[in-house]
N, CA, C and O atoms as a Maestro MAE file, in Angstrom:
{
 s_m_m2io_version
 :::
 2.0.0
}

f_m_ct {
 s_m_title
 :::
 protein
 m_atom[232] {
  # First column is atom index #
  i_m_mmod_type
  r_m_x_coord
  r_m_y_coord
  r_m_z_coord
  i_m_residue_number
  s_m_chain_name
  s_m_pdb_residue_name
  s_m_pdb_atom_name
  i_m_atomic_number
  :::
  1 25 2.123 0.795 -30.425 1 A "UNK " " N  " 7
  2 3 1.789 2.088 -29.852 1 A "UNK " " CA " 6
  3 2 2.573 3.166 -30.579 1 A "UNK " " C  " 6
  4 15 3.576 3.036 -31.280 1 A "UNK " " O  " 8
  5 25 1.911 4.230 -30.267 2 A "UNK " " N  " 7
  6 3 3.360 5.384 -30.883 2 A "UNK " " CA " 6
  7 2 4.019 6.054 -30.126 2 A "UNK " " C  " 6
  8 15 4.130 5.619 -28.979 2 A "UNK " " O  " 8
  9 25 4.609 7.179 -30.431 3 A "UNK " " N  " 7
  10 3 5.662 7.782 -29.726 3 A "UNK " " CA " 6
  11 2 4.993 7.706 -28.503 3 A "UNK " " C  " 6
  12 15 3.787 7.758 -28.258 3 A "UNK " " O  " 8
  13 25 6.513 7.501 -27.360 4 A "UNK " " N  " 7
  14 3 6.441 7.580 -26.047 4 A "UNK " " CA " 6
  15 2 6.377 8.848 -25.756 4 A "UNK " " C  " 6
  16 15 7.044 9.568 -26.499 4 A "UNK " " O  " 8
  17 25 5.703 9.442 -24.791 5 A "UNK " " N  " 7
  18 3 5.444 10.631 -23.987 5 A "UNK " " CA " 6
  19 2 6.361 10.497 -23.047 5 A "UNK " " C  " 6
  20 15 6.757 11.607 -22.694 5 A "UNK " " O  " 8
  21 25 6.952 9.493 -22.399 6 A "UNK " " N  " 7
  22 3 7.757 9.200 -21.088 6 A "UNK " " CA " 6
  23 2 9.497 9.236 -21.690 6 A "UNK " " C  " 6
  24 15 9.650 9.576 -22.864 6 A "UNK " " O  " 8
  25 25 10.490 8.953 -21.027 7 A "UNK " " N  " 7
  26 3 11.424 8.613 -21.544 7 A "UNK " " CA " 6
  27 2 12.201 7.300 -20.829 7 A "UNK " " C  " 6
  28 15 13.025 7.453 -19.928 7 A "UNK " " O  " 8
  29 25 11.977 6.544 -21.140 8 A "UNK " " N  " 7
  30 3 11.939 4.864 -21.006 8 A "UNK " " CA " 6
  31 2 13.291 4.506 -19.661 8 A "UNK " " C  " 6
  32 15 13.140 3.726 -18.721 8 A "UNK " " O  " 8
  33 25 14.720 5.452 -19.997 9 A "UNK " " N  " 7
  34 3 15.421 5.298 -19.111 9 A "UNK " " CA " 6
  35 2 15.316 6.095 -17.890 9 A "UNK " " C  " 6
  36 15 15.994 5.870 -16.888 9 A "UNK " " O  " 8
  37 25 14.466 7.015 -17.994 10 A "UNK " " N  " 7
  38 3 14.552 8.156 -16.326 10 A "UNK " " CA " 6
  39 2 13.353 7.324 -15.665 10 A "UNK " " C  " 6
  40 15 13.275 7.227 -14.440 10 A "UNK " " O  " 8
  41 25 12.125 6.539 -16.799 11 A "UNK " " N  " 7
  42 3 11.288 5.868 -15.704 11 A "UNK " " CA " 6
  43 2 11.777 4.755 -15.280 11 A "UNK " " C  " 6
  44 15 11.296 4.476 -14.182 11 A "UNK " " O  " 8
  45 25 12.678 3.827 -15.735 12 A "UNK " " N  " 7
  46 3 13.448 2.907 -15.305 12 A "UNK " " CA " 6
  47 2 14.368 2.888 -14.186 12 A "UNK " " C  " 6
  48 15 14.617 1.955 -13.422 12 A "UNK " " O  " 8
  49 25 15.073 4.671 -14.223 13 A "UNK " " N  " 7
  50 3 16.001 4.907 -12.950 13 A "UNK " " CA " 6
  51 2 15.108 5.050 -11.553 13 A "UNK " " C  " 6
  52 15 15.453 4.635 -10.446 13 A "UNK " " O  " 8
  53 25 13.959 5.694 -11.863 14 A "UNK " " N  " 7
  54 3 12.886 5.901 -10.757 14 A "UNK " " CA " 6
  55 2 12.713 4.675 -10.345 14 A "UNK " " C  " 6
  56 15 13.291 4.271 -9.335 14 A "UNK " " O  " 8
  57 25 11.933 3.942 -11.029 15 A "UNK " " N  " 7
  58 3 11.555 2.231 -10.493 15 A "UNK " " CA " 6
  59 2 12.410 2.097 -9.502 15 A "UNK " " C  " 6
  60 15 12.170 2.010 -8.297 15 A "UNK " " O  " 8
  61 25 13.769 2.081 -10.249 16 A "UNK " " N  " 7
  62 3 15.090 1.914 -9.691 16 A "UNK " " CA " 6
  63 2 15.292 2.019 -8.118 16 A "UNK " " C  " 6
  64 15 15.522 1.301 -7.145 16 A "UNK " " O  " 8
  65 25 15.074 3.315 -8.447 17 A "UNK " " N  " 7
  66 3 15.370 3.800 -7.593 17 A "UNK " " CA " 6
  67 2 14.347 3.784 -5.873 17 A "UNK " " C  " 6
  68 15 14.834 4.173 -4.812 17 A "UNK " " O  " 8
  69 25 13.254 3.369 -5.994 18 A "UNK " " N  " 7
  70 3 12.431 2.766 -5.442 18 A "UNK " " CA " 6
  71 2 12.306 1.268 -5.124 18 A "UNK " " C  " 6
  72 15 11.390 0.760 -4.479 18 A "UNK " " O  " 8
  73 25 13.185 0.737 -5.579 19 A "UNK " " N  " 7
  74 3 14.091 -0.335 -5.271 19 A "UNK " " CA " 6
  75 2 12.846 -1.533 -5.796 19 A "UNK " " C  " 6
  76 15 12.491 -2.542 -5.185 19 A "UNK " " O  " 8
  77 25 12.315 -0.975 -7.240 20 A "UNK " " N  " 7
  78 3 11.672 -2.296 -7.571 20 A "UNK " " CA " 6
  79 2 12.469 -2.237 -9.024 20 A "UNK " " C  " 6
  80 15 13.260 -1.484 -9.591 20 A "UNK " " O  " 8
  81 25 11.726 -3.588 -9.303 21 A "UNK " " N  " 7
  82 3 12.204 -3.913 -11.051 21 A "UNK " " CA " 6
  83 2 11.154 -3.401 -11.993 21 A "UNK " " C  " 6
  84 15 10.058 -3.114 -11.513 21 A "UNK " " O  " 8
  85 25 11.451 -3.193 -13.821 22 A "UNK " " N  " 7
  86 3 10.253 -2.502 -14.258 22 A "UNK " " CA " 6
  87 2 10.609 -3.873 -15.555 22 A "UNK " " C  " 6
  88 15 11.668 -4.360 -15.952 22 A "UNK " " O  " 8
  89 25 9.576 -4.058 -15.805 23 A "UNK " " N  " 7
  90 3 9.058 -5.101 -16.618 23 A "UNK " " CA " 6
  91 2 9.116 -4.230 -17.955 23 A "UNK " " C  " 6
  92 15 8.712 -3.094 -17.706 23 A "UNK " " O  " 8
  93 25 9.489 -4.388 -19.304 24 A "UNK " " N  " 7
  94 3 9.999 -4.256 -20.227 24 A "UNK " " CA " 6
  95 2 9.016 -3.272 -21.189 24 A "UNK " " C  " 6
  96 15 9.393 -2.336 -21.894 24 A "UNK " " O  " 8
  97 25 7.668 -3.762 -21.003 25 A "UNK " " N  " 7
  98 3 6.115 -2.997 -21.313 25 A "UNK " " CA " 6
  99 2 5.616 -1.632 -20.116 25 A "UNK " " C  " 6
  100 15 4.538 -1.041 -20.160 25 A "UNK " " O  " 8
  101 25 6.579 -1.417 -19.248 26 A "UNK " " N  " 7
  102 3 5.722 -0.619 -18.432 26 A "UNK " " CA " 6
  103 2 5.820 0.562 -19.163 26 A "UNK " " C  " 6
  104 15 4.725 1.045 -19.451 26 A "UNK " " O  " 8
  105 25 7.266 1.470 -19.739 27 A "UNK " " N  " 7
  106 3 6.694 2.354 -20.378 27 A "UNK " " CA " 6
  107 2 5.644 2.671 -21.268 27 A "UNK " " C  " 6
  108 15 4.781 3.548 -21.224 27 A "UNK " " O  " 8
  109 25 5.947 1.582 -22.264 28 A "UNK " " N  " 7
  110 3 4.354 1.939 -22.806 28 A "UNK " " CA " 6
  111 2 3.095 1.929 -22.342 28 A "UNK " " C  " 6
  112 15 2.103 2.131 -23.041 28 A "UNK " " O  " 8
  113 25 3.093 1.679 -21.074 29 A "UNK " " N  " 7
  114 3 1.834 1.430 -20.390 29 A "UNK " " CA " 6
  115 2 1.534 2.865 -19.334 29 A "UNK " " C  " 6
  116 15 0.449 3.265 -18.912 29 A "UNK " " O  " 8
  117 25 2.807 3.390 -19.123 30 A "UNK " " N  " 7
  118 3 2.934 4.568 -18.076 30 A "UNK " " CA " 6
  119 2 2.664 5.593 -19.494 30 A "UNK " " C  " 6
  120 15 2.121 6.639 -19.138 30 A "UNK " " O  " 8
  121 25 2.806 5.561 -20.356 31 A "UNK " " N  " 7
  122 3 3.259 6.492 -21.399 31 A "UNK " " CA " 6
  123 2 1.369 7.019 -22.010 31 A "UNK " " C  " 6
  124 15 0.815 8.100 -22.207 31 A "UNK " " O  " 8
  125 25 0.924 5.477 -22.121 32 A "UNK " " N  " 7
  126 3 -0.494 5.449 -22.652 32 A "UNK " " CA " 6
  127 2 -1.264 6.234 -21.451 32 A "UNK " " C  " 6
  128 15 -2.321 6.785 -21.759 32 A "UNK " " O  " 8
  129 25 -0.750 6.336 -19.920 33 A "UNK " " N  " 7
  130 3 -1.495 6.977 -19.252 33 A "UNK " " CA " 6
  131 2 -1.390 8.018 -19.334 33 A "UNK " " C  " 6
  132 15 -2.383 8.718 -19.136 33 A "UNK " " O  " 8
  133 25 -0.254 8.555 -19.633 34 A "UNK " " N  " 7
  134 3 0.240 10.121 -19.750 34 A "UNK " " CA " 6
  135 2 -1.004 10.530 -21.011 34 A "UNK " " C  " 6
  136 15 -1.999 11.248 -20.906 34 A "UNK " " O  " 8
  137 25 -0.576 9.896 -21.977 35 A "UNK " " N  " 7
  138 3 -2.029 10.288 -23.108 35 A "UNK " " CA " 6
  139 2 -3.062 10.621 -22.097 35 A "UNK " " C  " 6
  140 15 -3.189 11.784 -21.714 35 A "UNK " " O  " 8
  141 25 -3.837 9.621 -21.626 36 A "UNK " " N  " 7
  142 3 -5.157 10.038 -21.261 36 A "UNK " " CA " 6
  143 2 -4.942 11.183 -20.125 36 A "UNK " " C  " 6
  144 15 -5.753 12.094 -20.294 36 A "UNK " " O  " 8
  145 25 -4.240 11.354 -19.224 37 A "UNK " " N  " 7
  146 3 -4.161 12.669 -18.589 37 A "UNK " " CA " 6
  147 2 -4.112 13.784 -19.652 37 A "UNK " " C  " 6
  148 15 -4.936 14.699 -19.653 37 A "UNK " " O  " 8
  149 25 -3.121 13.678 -20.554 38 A "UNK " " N  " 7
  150 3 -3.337 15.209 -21.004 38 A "UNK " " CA " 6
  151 2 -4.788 15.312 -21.759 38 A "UNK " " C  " 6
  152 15 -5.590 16.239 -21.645 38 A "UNK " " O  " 8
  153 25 -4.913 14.258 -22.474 39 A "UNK " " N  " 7
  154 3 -6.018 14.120 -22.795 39 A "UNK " " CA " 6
  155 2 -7.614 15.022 -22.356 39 A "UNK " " C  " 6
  156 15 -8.528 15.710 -22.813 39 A "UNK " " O  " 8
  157 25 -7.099 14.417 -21.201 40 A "UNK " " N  " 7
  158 3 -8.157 14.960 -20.048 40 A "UNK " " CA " 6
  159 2 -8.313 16.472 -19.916 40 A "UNK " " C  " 6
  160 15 -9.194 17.326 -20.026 40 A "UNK " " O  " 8
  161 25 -6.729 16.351 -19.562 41 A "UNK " " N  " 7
  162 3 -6.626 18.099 -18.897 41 A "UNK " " CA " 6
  163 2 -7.322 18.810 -20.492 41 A "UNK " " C  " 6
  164 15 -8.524 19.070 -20.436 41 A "UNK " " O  " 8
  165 25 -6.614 19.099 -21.812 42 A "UNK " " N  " 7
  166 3 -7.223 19.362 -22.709 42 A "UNK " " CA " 6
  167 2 -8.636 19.672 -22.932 42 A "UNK " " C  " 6
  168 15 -9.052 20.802 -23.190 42 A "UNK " " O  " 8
  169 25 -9.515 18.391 -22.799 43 A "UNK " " N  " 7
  170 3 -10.813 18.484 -22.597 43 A "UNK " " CA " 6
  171 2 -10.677 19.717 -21.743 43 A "UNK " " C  " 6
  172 15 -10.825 20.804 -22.301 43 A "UNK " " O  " 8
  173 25 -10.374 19.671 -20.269 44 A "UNK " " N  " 7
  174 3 -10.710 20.692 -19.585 44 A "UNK " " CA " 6
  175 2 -10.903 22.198 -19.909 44 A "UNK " " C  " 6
  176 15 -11.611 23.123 -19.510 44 A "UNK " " O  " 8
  177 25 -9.675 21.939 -21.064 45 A "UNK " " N  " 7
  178 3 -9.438 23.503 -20.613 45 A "UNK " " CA " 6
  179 2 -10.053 24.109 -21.635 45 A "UNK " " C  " 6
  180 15 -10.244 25.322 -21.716 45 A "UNK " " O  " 8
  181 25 -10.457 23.071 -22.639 46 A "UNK " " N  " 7
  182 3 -11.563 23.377 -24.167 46 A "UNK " " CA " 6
  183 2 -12.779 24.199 -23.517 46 A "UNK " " C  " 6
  184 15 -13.192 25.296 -23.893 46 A "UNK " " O  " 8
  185 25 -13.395 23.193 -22.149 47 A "UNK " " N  " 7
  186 3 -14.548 23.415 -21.418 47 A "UNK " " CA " 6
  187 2 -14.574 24.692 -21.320 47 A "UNK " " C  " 6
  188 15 -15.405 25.452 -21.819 47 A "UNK " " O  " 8
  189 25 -13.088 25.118 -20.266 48 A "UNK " " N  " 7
  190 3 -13.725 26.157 -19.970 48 A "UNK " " CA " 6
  191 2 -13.347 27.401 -20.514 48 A "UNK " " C  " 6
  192 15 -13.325 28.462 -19.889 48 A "UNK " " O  " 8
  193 25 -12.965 27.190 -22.038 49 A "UNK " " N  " 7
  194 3 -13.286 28.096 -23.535 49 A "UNK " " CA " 6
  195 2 -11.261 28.557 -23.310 49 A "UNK " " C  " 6
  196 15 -10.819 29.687 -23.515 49 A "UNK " " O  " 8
  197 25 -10.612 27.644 -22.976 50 A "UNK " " N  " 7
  198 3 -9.435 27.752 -23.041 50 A "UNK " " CA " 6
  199 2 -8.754 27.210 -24.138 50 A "UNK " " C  " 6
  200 15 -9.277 26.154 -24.495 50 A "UNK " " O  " 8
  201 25 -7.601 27.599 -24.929 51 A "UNK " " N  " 7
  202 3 -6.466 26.749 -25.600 51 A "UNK " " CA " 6
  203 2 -5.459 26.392 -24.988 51 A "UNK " " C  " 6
  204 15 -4.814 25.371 -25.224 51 A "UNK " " O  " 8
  205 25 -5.172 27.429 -23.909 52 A "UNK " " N  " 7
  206 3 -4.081 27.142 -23.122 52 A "UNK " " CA " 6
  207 2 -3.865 26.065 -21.676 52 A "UNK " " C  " 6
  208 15 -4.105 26.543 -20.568 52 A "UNK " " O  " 8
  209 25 -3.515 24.973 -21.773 53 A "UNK " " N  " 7
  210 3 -3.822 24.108 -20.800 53 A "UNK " " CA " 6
  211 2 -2.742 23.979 -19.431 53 A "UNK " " C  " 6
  212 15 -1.516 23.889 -19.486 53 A "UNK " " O  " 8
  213 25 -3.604 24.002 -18.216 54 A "UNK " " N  " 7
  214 3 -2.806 24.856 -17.111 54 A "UNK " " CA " 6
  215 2 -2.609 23.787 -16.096 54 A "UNK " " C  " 6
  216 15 -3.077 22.683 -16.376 54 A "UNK " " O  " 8
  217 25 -1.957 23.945 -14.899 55 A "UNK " " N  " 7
  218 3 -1.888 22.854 -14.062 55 A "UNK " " CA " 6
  219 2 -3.094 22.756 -13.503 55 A "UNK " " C  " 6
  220 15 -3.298 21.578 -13.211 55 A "UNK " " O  " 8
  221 25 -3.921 23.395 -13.241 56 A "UNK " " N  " 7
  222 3 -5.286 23.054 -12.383 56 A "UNK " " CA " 6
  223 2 -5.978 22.302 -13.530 56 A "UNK " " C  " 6
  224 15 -7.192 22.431 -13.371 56 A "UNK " " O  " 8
  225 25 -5.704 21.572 -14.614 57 A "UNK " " N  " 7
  226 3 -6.656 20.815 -15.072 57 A "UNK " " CA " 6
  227 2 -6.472 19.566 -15.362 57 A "UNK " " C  " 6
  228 15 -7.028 18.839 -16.185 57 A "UNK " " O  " 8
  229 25 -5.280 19.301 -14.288 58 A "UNK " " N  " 7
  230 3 -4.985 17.798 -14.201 58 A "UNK " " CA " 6
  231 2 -5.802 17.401 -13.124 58 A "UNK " " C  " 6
  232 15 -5.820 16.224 -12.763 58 A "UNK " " O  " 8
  :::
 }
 m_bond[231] {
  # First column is bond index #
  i_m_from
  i_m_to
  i_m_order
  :::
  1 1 2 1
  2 2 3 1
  3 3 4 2
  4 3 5 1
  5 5 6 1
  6 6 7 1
  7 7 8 2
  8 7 9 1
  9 9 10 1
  10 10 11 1
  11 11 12 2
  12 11 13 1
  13 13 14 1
  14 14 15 1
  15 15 16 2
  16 15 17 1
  17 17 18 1
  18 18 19 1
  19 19 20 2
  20 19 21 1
  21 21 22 1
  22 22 23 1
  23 23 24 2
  24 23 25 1
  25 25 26 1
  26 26 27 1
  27 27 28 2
  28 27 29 1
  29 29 30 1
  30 30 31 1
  31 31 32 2
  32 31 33 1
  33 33 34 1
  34 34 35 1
  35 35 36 2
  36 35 37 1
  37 37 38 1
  38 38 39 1
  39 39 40 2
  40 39 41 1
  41 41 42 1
  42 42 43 1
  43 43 44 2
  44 43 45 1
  45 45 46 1
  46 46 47 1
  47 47 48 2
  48 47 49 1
  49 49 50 1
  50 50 51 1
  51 51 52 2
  52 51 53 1
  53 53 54 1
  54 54 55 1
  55 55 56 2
  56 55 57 1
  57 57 58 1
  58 58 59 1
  59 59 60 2
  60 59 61 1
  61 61 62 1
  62 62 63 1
  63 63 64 2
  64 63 65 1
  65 65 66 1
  66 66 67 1
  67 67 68 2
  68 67 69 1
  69 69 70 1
  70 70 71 1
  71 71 72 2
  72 71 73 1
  73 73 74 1
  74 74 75 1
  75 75 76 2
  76 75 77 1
  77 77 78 1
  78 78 79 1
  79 79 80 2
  80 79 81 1
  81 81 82 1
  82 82 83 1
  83 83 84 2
  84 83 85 1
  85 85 86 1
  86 86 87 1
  87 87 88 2
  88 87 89 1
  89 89 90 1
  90 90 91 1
  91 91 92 2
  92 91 93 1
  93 93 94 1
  94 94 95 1
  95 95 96 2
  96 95 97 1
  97 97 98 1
  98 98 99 1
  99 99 100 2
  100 99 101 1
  101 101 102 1
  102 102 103 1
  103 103 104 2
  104 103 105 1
  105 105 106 1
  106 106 107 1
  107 107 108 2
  108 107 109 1
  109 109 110 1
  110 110 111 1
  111 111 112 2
  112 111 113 1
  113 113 114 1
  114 114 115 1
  115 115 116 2
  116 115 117 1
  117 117 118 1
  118 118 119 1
  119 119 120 2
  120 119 121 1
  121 121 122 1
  122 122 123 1
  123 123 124 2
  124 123 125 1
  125 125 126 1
  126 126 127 1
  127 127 128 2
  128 127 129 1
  129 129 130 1
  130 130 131 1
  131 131 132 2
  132 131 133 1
  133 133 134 1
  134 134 135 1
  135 135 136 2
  136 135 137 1
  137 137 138 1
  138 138 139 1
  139 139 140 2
  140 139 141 1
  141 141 142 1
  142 142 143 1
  143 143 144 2
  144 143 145 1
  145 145 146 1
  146 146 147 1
  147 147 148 2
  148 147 149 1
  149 149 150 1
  150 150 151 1
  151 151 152 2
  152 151 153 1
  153 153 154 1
  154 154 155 1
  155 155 156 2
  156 155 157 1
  157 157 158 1
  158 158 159 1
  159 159 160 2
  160 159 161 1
  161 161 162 1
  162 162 163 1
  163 163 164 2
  164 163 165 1
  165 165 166 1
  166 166 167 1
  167 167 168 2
  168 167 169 1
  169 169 170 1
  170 170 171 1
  171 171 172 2
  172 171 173 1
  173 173 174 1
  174 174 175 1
  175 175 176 2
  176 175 177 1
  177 177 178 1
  178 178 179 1
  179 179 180 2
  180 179 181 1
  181 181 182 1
  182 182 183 1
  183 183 184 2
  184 183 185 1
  185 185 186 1
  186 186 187 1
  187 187 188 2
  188 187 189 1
  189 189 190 1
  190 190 191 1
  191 191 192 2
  192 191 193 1
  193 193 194 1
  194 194 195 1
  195 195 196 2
  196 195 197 1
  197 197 198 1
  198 198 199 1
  199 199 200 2
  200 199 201 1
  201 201 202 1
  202 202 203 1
  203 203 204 2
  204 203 205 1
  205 205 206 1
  206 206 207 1
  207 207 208 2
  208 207 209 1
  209 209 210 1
  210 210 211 1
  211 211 212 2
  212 211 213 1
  213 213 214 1
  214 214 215 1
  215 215 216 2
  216 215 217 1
  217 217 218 1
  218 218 219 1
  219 219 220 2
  220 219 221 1
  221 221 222 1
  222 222 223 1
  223 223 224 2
  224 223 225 1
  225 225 226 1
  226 226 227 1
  227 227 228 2
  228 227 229 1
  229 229 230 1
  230 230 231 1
  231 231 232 2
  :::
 }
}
């Protein structure tokens, strides 16, 4: 995969901190979702003749 979008130890303290364990692949797996959200939002905001991408297009 490539660069992480997430940062591997603050999602690890969260897990943490929710009192589960995080399996060694989850960032890259939380990270690949972050892609497709912005992803998304992007699309959105292309749609609606934007460059600038805003919180209402998550």
């Amino acid at each position: 995969m490539g660069d992480l979008l997430v940062v591997g130890s603050k999602v690890k303290e969260a897990v943490k901190g929710a009192g589960c364990n995080m399996a060694g692949d989850f960032p890259d797996a939380l990270s690949a979702a972050v892609a497709d959200v912005v992803g998304k939002a992007c699309a959105r905001a292309q749609a609606n003749g934007r460059k600038t991408v805003r919180p209402e297009d998550l």
